[in-house]
C-alpha positions as CSV (number, residue, x, y, z in Angstrom):
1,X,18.2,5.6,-20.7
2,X,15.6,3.9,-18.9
3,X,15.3,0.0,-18.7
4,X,12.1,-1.6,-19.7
5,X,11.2,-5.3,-18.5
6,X,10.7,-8.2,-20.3
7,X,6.7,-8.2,-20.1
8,X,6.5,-4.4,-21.1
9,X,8.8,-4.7,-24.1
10,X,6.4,-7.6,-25.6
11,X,3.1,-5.4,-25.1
12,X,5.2,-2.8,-27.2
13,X,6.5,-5.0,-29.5
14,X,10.0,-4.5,-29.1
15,X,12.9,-6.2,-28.3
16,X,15.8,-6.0,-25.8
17,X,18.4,-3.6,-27.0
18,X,16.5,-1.4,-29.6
19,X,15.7,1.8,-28.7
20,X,12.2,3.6,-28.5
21,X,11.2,6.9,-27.9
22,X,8.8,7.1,-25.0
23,X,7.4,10.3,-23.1
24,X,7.2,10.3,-19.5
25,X,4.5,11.8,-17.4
26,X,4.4,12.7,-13.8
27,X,1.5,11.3,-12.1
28,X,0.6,14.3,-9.7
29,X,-2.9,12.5,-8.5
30,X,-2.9,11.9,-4.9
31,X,-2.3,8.4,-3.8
32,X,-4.9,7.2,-1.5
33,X,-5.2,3.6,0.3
34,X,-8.6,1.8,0.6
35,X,-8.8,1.0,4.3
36,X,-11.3,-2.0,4.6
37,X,-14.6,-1.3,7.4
38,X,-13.3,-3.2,10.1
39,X,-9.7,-2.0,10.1
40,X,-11.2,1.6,9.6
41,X,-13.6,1.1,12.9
42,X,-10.7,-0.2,14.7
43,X,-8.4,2.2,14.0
44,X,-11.2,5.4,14.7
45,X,-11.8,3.4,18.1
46,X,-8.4,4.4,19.3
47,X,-7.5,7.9,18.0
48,X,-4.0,7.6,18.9
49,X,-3.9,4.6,15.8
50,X,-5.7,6.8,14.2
51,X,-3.8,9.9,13.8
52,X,-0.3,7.9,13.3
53,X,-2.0,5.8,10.3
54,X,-3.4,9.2,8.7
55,X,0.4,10.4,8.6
56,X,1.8,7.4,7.2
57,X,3.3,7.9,3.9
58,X,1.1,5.9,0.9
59,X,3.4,2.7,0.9
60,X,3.1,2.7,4.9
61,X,-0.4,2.7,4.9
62,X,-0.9,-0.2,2.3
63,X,1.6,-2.1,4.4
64,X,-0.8,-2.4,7.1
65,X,-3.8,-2.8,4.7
66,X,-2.7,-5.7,2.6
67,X,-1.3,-7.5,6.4
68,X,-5.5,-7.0,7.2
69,X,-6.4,-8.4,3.9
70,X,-4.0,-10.9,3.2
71,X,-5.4,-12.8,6.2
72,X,-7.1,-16.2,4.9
73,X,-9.4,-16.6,8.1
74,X,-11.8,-13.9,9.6
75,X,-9.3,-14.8,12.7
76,X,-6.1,-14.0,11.9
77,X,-7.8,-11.0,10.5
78,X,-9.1,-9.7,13.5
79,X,-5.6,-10.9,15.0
80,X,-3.9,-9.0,12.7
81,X,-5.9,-6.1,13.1
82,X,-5.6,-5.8,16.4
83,X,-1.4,-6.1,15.6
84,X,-1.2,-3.1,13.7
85,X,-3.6,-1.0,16.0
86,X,-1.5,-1.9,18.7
87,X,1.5,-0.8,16.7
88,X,0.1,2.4,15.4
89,X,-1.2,3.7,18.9
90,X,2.3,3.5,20.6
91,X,3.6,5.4,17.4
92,X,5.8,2.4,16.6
93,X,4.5,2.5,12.8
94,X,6.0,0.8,10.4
C-alpha cells in the first residue's frame, strides 16, 4: 500500500480510500544540482570547498545552493556564499 496526498489524488480523480492500481518506476537518472556562477567561482577558488562540495550527496549540495539563492539582496548573497565556502573548506559540510 502506498499513501497518496490530497493534491495527487484530485489530478487522478480519485478519492481517499479507493484503491488504484499504479506502476512504479525507479528513476536511475543521475541527480545533478545547478550551482549558480558565482557560488561555482567561489567554490573553484578554494579547491579544498571544492572537492568536499563535489562529494556531497544530491540533497547536500542543493542545501548549500538554495542558502546562495534564497538570498533577497546581492549582499547577503555574497555573505552567504562566503558561509558555505568557509564551511565546505574545513570539511564541516553539512
Amino acid at each position: 500500500m502506498v499513501g497518496v496526498n490530497a493534491d495527487n489524488r484530485v489530478g487522478a480523480g480519485v478519492a481517499g480510500g479507493e484503491e488504484v492500481d499504479v506502476d512504479v518506476e525507479l528513476d536511475t537518472a543521475p541527480r545533478e544540482v545547478s550551482v549558480p556562477a558565482d557560488f561555482a567561482a567561489a567554490l573553484n577558488a578554494e579547491p579544498d570547498a571544492r572537492t568536499t562540495f563535489d562529494g556531497l550527496s544530491y540533497s547536500n549540495k542543493s542545501w548549500h545552493v538554495l542558502q546562495v539563492t534564497g538570498a533577497k539582496s546581492d549582499e547577503t548573497r555574497q555573505r552567504r556564499i562566503a558561509k558555505s565556502v568557509d564551511i565546505l573548506k574545513e570539511g564541516r559540510a553539512r
